[in-house]
C-alpha positions as a Python dict, from the first residue, in 0.01 Angstrom:
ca = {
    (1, 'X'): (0, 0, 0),
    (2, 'X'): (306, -163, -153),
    (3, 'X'): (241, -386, -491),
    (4, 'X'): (451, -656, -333),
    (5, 'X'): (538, -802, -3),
    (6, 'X'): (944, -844, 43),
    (7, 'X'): (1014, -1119, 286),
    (8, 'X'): (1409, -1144, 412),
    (9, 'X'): (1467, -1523, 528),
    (10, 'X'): (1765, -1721, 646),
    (11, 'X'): (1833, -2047, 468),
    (12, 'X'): (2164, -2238, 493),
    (13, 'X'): (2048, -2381, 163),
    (14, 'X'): (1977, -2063, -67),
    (15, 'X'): (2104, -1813, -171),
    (16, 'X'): (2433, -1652, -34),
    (17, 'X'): (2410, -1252, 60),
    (18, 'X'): (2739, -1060, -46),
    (19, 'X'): (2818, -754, -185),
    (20, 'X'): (2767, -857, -512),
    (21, 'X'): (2413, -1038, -475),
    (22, 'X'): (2286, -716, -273),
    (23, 'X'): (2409, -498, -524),
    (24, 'X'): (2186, -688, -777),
    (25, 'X'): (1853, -616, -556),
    (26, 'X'): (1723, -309, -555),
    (27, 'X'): (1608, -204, -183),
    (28, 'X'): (1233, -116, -171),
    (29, 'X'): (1142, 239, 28),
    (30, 'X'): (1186, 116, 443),
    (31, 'X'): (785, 167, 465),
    (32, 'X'): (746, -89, 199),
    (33, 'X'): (894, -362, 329),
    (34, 'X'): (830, -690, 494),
    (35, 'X'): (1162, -833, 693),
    (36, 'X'): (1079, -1126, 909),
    (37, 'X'): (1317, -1309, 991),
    (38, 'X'): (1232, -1666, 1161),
    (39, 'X'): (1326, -1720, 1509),
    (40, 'X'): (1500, -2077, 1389),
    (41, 'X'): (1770, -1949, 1203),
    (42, 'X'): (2006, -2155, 1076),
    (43, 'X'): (2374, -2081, 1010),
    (44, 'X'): (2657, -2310, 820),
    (45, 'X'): (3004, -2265, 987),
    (46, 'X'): (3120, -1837, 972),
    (47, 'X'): (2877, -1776, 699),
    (48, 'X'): (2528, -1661, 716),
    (49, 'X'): (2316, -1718, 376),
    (50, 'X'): (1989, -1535, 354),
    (51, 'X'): (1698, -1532, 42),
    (52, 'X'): (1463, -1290, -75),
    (53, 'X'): (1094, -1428, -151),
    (54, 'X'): (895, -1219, -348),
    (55, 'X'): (511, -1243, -282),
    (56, 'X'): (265, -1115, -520),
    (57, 'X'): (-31, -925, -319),
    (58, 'X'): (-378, -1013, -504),
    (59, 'X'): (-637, -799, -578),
    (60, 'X'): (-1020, -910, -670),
    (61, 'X'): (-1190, -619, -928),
    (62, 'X'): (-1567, -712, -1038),
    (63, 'X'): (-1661, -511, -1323),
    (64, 'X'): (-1991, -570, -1484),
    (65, 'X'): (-2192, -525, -1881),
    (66, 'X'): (-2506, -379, -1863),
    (67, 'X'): (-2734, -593, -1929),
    (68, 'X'): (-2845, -694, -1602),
    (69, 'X'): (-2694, -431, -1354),
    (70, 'X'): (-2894, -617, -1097),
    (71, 'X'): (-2756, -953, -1073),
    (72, 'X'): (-2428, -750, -1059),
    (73, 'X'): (-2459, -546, -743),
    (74, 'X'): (-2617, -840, -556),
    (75, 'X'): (-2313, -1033, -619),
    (76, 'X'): (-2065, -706, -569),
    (77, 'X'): (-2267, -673, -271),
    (78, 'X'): (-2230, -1070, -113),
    (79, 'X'): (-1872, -1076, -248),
    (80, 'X'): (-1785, -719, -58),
    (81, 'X'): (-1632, -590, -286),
    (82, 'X'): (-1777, -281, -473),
    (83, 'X'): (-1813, -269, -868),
    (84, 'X'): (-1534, -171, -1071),
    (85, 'X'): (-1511, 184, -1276),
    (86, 'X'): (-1588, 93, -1656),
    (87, 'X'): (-1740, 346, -1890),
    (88, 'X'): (-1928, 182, -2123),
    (89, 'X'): (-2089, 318, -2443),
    (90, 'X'): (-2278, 330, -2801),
    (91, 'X'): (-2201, 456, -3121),
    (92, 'X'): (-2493, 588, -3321),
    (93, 'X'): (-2403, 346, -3583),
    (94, 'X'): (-2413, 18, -3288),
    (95, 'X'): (-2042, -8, -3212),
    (96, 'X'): (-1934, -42, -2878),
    (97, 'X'): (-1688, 135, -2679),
    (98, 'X'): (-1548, 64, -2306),
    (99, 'X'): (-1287, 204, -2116),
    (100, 'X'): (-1215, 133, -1755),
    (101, 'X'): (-1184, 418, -1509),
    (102, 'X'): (-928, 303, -1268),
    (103, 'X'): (-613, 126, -1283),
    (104, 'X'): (-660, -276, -1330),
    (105, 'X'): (-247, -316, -1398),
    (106, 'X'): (-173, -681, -1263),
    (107, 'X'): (-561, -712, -1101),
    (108, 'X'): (-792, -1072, -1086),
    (109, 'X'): (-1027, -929, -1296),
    (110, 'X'): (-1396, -1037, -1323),
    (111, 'X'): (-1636, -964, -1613),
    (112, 'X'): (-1971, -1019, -1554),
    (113, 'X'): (-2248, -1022, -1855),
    (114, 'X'): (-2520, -1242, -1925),
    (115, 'X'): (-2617, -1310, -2241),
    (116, 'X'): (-2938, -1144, -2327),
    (117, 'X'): (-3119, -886, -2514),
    (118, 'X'): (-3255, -587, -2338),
    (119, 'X'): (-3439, -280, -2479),
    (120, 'X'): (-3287, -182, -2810),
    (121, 'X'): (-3026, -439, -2819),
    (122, 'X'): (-2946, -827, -2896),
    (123, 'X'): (-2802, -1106, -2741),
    (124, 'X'): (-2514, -1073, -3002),
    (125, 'X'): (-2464, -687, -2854),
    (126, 'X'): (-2411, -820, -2512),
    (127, 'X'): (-2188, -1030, -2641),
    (128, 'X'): (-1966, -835, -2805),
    (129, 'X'): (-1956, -562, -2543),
    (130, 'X'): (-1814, -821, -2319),
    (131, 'X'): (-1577, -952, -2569),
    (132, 'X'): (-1450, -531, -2608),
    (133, 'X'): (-1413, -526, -2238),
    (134, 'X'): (-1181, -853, -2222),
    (135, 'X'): (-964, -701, -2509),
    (136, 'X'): (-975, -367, -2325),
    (137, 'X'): (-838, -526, -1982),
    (138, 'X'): (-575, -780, -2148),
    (139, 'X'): (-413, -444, -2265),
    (140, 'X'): (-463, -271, -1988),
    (141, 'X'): (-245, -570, -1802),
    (142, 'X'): (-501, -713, -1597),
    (143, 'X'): (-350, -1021, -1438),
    (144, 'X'): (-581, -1293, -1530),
    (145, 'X'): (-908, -1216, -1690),
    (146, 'X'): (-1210, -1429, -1581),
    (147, 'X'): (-1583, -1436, -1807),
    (148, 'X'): (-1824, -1464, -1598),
    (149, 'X'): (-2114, -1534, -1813),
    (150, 'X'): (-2419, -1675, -1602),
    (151, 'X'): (-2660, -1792, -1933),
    (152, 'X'): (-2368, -1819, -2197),
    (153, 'X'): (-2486, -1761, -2543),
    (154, 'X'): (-2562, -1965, -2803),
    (155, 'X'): (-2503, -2302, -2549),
    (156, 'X'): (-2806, -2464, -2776),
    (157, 'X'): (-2541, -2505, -3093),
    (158, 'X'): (-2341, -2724, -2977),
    (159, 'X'): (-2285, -2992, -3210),
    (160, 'X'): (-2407, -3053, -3581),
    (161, 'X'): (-2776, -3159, -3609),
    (162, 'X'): (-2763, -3196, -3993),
    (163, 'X'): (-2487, -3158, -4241),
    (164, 'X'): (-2306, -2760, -4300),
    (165, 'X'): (-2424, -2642, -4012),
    (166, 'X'): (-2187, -2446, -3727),
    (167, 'X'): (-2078, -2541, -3371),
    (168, 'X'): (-2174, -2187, -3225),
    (169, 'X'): (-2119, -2289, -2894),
    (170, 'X'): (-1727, -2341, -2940),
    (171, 'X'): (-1718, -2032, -3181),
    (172, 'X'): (-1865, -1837, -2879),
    (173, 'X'): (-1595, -1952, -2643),
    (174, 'X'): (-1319, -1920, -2908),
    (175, 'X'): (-1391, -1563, -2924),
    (176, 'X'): (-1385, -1509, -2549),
    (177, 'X'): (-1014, -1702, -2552),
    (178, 'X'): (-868, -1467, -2870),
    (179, 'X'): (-1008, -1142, -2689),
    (180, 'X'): (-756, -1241, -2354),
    (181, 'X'): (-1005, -1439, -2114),
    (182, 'X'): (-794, -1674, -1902),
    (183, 'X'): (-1104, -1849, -1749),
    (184, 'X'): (-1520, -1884, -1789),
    (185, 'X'): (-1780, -1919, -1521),
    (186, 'X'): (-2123, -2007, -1643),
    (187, 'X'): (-2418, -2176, -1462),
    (188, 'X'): (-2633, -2475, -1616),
    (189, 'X'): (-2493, -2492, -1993),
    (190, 'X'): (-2713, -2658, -2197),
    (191, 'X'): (-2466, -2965, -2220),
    (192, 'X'): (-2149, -3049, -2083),
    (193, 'X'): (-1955, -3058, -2345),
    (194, 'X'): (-1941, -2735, -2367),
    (195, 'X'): (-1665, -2652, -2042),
    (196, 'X'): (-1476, -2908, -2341),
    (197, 'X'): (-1488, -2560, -2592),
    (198, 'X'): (-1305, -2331, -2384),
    (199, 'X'): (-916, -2342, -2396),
    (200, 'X'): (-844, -2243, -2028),
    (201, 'X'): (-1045, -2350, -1728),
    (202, 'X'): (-1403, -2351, -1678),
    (203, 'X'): (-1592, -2330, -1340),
    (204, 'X'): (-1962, -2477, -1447),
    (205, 'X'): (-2199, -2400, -1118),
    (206, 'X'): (-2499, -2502, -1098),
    (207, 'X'): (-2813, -2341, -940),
    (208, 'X'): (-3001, -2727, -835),
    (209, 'X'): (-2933, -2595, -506),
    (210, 'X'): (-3139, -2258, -458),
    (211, 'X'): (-3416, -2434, -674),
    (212, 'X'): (-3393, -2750, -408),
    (213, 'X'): (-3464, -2555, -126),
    (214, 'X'): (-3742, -2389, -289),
    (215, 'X'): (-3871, -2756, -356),
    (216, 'X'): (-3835, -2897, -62),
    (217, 'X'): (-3979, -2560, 122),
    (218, 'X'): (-4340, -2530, -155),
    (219, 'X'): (-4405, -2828, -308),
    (220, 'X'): (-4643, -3063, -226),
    (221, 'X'): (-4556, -3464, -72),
    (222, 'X'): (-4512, -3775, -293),
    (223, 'X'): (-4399, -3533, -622),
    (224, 'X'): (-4240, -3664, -947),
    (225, 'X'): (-3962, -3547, -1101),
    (226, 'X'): (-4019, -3502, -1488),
    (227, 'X'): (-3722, -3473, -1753),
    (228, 'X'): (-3906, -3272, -2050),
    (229, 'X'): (-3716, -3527, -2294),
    (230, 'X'): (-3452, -3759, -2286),
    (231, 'X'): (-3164, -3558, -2266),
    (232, 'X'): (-3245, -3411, -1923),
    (233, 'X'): (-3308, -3727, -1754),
    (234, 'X'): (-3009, -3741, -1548),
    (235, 'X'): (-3070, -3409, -1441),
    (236, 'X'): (-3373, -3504, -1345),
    (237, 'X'): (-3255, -3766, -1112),
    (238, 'X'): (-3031, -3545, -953),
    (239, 'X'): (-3330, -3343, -814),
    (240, 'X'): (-3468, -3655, -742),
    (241, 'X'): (-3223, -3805, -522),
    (242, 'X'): (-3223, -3470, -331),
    (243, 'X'): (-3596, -3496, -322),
    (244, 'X'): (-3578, -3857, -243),
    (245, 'X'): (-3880, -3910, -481),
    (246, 'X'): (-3947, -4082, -844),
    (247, 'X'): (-3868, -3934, -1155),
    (248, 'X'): (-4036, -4014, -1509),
    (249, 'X'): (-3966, -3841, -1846),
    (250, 'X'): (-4223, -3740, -2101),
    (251, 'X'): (-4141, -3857, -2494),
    (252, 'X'): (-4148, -3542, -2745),
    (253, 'X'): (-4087, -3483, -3104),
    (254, 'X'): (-4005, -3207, -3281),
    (255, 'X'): (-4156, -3103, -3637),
    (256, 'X'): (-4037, -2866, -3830),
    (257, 'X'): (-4191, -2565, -3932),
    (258, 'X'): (-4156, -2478, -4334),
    (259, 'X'): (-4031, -2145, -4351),
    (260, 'X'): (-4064, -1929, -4023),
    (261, 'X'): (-4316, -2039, -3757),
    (262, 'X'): (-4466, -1808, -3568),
    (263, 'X'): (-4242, -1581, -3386),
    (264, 'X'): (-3969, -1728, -3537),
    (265, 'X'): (-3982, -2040, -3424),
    (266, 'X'): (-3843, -2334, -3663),
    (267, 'X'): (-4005, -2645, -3510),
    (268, 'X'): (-4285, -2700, -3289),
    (269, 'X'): (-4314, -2974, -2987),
    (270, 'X'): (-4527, -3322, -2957),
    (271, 'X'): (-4540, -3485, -2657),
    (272, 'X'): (-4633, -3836, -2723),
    (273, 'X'): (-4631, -4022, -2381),
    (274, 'X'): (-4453, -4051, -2042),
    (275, 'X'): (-4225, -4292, -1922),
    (276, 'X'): (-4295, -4393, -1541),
    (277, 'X'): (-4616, -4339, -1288),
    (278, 'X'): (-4756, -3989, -1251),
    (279, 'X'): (-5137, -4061, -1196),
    (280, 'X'): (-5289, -3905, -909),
    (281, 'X'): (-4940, -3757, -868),
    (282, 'X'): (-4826, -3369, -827),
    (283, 'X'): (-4529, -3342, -1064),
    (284, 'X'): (-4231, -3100, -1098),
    (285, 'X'): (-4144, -3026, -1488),
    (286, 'X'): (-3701, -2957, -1473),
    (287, 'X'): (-3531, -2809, -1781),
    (288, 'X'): (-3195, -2615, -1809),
    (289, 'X'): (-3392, -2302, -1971),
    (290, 'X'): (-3763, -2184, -2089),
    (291, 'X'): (-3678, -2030, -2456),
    (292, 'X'): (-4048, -2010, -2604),
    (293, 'X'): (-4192, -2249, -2360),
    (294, 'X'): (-4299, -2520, -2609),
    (295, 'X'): (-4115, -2810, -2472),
    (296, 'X'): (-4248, -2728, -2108),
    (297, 'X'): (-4648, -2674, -2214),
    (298, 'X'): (-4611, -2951, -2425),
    (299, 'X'): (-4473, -3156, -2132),
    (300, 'X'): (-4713, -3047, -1887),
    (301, 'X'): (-5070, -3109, -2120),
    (302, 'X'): (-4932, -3445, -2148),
    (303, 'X'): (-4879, -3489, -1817),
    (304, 'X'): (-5220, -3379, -1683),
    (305, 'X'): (-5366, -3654, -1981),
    (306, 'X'): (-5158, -3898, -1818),
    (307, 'X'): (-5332, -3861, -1437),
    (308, 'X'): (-5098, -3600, -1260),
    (309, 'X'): (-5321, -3368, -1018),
    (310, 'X'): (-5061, -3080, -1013),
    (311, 'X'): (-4763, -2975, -1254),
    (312, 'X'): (-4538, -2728, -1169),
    (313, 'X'): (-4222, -2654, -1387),
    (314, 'X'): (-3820, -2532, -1299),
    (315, 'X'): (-3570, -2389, -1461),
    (316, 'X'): (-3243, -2200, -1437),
    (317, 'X'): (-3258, -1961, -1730),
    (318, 'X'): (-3594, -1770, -1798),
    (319, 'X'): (-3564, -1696, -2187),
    (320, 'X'): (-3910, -1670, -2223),
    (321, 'X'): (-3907, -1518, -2603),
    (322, 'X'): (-4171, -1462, -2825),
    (323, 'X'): (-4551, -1651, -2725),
    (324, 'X'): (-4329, -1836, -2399),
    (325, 'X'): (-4542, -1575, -2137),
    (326, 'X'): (-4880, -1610, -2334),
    (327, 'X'): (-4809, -2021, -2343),
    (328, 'X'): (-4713, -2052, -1993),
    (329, 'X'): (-5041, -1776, -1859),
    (330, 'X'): (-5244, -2089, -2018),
    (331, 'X'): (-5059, -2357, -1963),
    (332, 'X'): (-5165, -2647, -1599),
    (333, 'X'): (-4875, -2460, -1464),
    (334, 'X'): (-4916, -2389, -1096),
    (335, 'X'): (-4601, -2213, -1033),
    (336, 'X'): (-4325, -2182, -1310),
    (337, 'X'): (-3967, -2104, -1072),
    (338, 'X'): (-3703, -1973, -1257),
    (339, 'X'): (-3332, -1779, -1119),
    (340, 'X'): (-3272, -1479, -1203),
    (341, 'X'): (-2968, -1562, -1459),
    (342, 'X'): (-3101, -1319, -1693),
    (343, 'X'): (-3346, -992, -1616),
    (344, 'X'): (-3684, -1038, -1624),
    (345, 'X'): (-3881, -727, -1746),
    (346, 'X'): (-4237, -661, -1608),
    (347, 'X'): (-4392, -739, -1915),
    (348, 'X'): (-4262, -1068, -1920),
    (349, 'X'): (-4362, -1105, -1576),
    (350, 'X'): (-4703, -1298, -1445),
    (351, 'X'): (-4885, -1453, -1151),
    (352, 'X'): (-4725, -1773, -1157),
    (353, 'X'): (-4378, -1687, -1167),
    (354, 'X'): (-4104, -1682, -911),
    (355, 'X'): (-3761, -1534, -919),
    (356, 'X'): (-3454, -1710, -676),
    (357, 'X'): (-3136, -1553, -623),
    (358, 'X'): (-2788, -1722, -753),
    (359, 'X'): (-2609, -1422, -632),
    (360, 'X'): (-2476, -1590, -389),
    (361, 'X'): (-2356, -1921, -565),
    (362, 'X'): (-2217, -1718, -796),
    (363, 'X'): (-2026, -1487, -541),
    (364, 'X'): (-1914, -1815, -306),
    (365, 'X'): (-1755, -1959, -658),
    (366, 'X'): (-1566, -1607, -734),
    (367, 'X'): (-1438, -1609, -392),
    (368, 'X'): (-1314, -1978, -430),
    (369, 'X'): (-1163, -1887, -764),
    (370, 'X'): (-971, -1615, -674),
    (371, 'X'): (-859, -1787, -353),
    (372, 'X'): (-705, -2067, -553),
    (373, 'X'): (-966, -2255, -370),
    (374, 'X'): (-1248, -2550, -487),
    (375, 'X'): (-1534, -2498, -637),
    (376, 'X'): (-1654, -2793, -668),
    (377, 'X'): (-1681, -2840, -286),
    (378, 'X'): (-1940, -2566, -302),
    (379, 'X'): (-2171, -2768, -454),
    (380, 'X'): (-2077, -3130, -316),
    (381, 'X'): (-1976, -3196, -683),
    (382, 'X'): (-2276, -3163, -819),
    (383, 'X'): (-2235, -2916, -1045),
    (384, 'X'): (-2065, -3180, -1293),
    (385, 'X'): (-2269, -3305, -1598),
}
């Protein structure tokens, strides 16, 4: 099929057709073009003036990392549109290498990768892989280049706690904007701000709807809401008002650990009270993501001191590093629901887990984008925060 569509119509305003105009645009092959010519045609006196309107034809290309091949054929799947050719590889000293297999001159191009460490590999290597496939299509001459980056990396430094430390966060997305990306799509970032770090648009989704429904569908009447700290609480009554139910919020601390705690960790969680009525309540535990599960054990031992007959616990990213799957096994957890944002391995997997889908809020927002299209509307505009 033809790269453009060429559209012959009559204007008495536009441009005049003579010798010399028609001389200065080259005819397309006859199978190639386009001439319609309106049925109102207008004409000014003995002369007839005609334009030529160039339309570009668009072309969606999903191409994904492969970190969590998965998540990427679901969506390739819902969208209808099959995975793009990229040959992706290792050095034996780390590097990475990509190369794309077809043609993606003047293509919407979409690159998925979540931001995680698999077998063998880091968060920072799935990073960088997807940073050497935006270089790779900006000189290639993909169109516009979109990241789609469901859990974006490093969301958690995002401002400076103390004094000399970095704003990762907006290093992350600087990165992504020097390598060619036009636009990011990311789901749940730890804070707002961060759509603020990109230099180009930013479609933040959100998954409160697939977790909703799974709400509304399991749990039990009459249940709280819980924010895990203060800086969740609005979130929290977002899934309230949905739920038309209470929320509360449970006060934490954090102390640091001197040197390395275990597994890494540099502080450990106190909760120290909740704010609102949870006795003789079931409660729901919401949080963005479940790193090493702390925060959310914390939250819901303090919770079942404070009178609440059932705790389950929600988030959109499932981490779950280091002791989070040992924690949460012993935690008064009934059911922990998480998305599948990032690839859960069967060791990290357990009896009180369960996986949703965002394929499909994920395909529904690529569609809008490269239909020029809202995105908000998708989620009734709540995926602003």
């Amino acid at each position: 099929m033809a790269n453009y569509l060429w559209r012959v119509v009559q204007s008495a305003e536009r441009l005049t057709l003579d010798q010399e105009v028609a001389g200065s645009i080259p005819a397309p092959p006859a199978n190639n073009i386009d001439a319609r010519i309106p049925n109102n045609t207008s004409t000014s006196g003995s002369e007839e003036h005609t334009a030529v309107e160039l339309v570009t034809k668009k072309k969606l290309l999903l191409v994904a990392g492969r970190v969590h091949p998965e998540l990427a054929t679901e969506i390739s799947e819902r969208l209808g549109v099959p995975l793009g050719d990229v040959e992706l590889a290792s050095f034996p000293n780390g590097e990475r290498h990509c190369r794309y297999g077809e043609s993606i001159r003047g293509a919407d191009l979409f690159i998925l990768q979540t931001h995680d460490s698999i077998e063998g590999t880091t968060i920072n290597d799935a990073i960088m892989e997807q940073l050497i496939m935006v270089d790779a299509a900006r000189r290639a001459s993909a169109k516009r280049i979109t990241v789609v980056a469901p859990f974006f990396g490093y969301s958690r430094q995002d401002r400076k706690a103390t004094g000399r430390e970095p704003i990762t966060a907006k290093l992350v997305a600087n990165l992504f904007a020097a390598a060619g990306a036009k636009r990011l799509v990311s789901i749940d970032l730890h804070s707002g701000q961060i759509q603020g770090f990109f230099d180009g648009p930013v479609d933040h989704l959100t998954a409160m709807p697939v977790l909703v429904n799974w709400m509304k569908a399991n749990l039990p009447p009459n249940v709280v809401v819980v924010s895990p700290d203060s800086g969740r609480v609005r979130v929290a009554e977002r899934y309230g008002n949905h739920l038309n139910t209470d929320i509360a919020m449970v006060h934490k601390r954090r102390v640091k650990v001197e040197g390395a705690g275990a597994d890494g960790e540099q502080s450990i969680v106190e909760a120290k009270g909740v704010v609102g009525q949870v006795k003789g309540r079931p409660c729901v535990i919401i949080d963005d993501m479940i790193d090493t599960a702390g925060t959310i054990c914390a939250a819901a031992e303090q919770l079942k001191v404070e009178g609440a007959t059932e705790v389950y616990a929600a988030a959109t990213h499932g981490v779950l590093s280091g002791p989070a799957v040992d924690r949460l096994k012993n935690a008064p957890i009934e059911k922990l629901v998480i998305t599948n944002t990032l690839p859960i391995p069967p060791e990290k997997n357990f009896d009180k887990l369960v996986v949703l889908s965002v394929a499909e809020i994920i395909a529904d927002a690529l569609d809008a984008v490269f239909e020029d299209t809202s995105v908000s509307e998708i989620f009734a505009g709540q995926n602003h925060s």
